[in-house]
C-alpha positions, 0 to 999 in steps of 0.5 A: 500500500502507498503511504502516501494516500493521507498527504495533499497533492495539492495543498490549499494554500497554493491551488489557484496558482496550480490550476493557472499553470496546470491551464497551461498544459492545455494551451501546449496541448492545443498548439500541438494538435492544432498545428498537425493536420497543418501539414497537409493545409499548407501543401495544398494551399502553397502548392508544396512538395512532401519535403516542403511541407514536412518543414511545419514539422521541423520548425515546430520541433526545432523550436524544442530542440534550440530553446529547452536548455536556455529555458533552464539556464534562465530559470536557473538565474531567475525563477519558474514563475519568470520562466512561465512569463517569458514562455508565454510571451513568445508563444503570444508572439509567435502565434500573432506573427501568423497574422503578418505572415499571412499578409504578406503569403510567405511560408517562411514567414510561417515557419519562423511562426511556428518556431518562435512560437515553440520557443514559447513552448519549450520555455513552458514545458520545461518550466511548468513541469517542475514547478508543478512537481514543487507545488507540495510533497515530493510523495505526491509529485508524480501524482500532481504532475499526471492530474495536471497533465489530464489537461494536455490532451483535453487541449489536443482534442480541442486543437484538433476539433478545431484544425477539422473544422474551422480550417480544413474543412474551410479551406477552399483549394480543398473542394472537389467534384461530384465524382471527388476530383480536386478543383483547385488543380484546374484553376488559373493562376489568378484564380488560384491566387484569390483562393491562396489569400483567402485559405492563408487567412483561414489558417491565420485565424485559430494561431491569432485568437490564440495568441490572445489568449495567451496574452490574458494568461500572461496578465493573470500570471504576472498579477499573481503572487505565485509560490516559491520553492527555495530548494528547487529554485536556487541557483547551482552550477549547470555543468556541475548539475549536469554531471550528477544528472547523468551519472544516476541511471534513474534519470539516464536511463528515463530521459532514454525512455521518454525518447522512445515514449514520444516516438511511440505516441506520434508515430500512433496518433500520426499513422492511425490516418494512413492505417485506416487508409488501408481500411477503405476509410477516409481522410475526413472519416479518419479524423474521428479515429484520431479523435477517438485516440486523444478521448480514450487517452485521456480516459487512460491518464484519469485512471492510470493516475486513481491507480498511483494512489495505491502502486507504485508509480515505477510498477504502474509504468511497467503494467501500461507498457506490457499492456501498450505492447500488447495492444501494439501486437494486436494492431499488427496481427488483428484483422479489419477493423480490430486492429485499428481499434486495437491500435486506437486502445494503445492510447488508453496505456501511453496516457500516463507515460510520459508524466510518469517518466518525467516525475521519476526522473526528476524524483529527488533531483531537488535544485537540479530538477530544472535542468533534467526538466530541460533534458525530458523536454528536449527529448520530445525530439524522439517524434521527430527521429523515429516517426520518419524511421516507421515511415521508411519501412512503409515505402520499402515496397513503394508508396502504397501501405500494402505493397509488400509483406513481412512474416505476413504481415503488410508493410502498414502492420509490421511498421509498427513492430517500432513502436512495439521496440519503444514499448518494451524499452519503457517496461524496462525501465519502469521495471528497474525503477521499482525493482532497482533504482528504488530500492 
């Protein structure tokens, strides 16, 4: 049994505070799914390659990459509720810079959006993460972190709803015929530059309301006294705090398994689309799998973090990840329709991985927990190196998703055989962390 059942997870003192910056989650979650299926807007508004569009991608997790560990350093010399501030004012800045960039019709413009946009971001996941873990007892840290991260995908789902129906299903050079053949295609260029103004504003719109938004946030965090934790807010050495990061394998070894955690989710949430392509179904049909992903997802986190009351929250990791795993295998080897629902269920178990991870590594870090957040925010670029791998075995046979097979399985099943390598790789660690690392 847990001894932790009886201590606050948040204590009353600093609950208005906790739930401003667990609001924050949502923002993050909201910018993440909003700008996916942008991908495929911009290649068909700006007429753009498969490369050219694949760069809303490389933008947005550039911005993760370059900005997570000066995020720390400046939290390091000033404070997380500064840190939250600047977070939030770039993110502002960024989403209101779509505003000119659709003005003036430039994609670069966009791009470097996106990726001051997602300074904003890295700013704010690698200081809201620890600062929540610092609101109250270290017991209970793990179990503040996964009920404030319920709130990310409640934003993910919001951010999809809208990206489908207020941009995709807005945009003009996505109209077809009666007998589904693309309009846009067979335009004048004239004709064509009246769509583009007029499609470029319709995406413009959801970033620019967001951004004030977030500038109403911004204002009720900078008028609030927000709380201070003097152990985990003092200032220490980087170099000195990173050499005692890296030479505990309980952190070593979960920055490893956070990489994995989010190749596994993007690439299940990102090839749910191309998988029930395979089924006859599509694109716009496909979204509500997608969106059935983030409801049960989120479903998954209530449950997973009810449980943490009673496990321990390294034995809990272990568990999900075998039942991940298992429903992985499922989507490989089911058929028809049961294994996209099968693939869709992996969404129940991921929920609670990447908060759990997080509070484990971070787990007595104390005044160097800033600078391992910046290393678990920095390993978000796990979405970006093994999504593109998952994708390389699907055009092993060609550009089709089924045309070959492996041990009799379709290119589009056996890929996943990836995200079952990442599985398996957090059921280890979770493992070593309640059988080892905590003992």
């Amino acid at each position: 049994m847990n001894n932790t059942t009886k201590i606050p997870v948040v204590a009353k003192s600093v609950l208005l505070p906790f739930i401003l910056i667990t609001s924050l989650f949502a923002l993050w979650g909201f910018a993440n799914d909003i700008t996916n299926p942008m991908v495929r807007a911009f290649q068909k508004v700006l007429e753009l390659s498969n490369v050219e569009a694949s760069y809303v991608q490389l933008a947005f997790y550039g911005g993760y990459g370059c900005m997570a560990i000066p995020a720390a350093l400046f939290v390091n010399k000033y404070s997380y509720k500064k840190g939250v501030l600047i977070g939030l004012a770039l993110y502002a800045i960024g989403a209101l810079l779509f505003f000119p960039a659709a003005q003036y019709e430039s994609y670069g413009f966009f791009l470097a959006s996106y990726y001051i946009l997602t300074f904003g971001l890295a700013f704010l996941e690698t200081t809201a993460n620890p600062y929540i873990l610092s609101m109250g007892a270290e017991e209970t840290a793990t179990r503040r972190l996964n009920f404030a991260q319920m709130f990310n995908p409640m934003g993910s789902i919001g951010g999809l709803l809208i990206a489908q129906n207020f941009v995709l299903n807005a945009l003009k050079s996505d109209d077809t015929t009666a007998d589904g053949q693309p309009i846009f295609d067979t335009l004048s260029e004239t004709a064509k530059a009246v769509i583009k103004t007029s499609d470029l504003e319709v995406i413009r719109n959801p970033y620019v309301i967001l951004g004030f938004v977030v500038l109403v946030f911004f204002l009720m965090i900078s008028l609030l006294k927000m709380p201070q934790n003097k152990d985990q807010e003092a200032k220490v050495n980087f170099i000195d705090s990173v050499k005692r990061l890296w030479s505990q394998p309980k952190f070593a070894f979960g920055v490893v398994a956070q990489i994995f955690y989010v190749g596994a989710q993007i690439m299940c949430w990102t090839y749910v689309y191309q998988y029930a392509e395979t089924l006859g179904i599509d694109s716009k049909s496909a979204v509500w799998f997608g969106l059935a992903g983030y409801i049960v997802f989120l479903t998954g986190r209530m449950i997973g973090t009810a449980l943490m009351k009673n496990i321990d929250s390294g034995k809990l990791l272990m568990y999900f990840a075998i039942g991940a795993s298992l429903t992985t295998i499922g989507a490989m080897v089911l058929p028809g329709f049961f294994g996209i629902y099968s693939l869709i269920a992996t969404s129940v178990f991921m929920s609670i991985m990447f908060p759990t991870i997080y509070g484990i590594a971070l787990e007595g870090q104390g005044q160097d927990a800033k600078f391992g957040a910046a290393f678990l925010v920095m390993a978000i670029v796990g979405g970006a190196l093994l999504t593109p791998l998952q994708g390389s075995v699907l055009d092993l046979g060609g550009a089709g998703y089924e045309d070959v097979s492996y041990f009799g399985l379709t290119e589009m099943r056996f890929s996943f055989v990836i995200t079952l390598i990442c599985f398996i790789v957090i059921g280890v660690y979770g493992k070593k962390v309640y059988s080892k690392y905590n003992s």
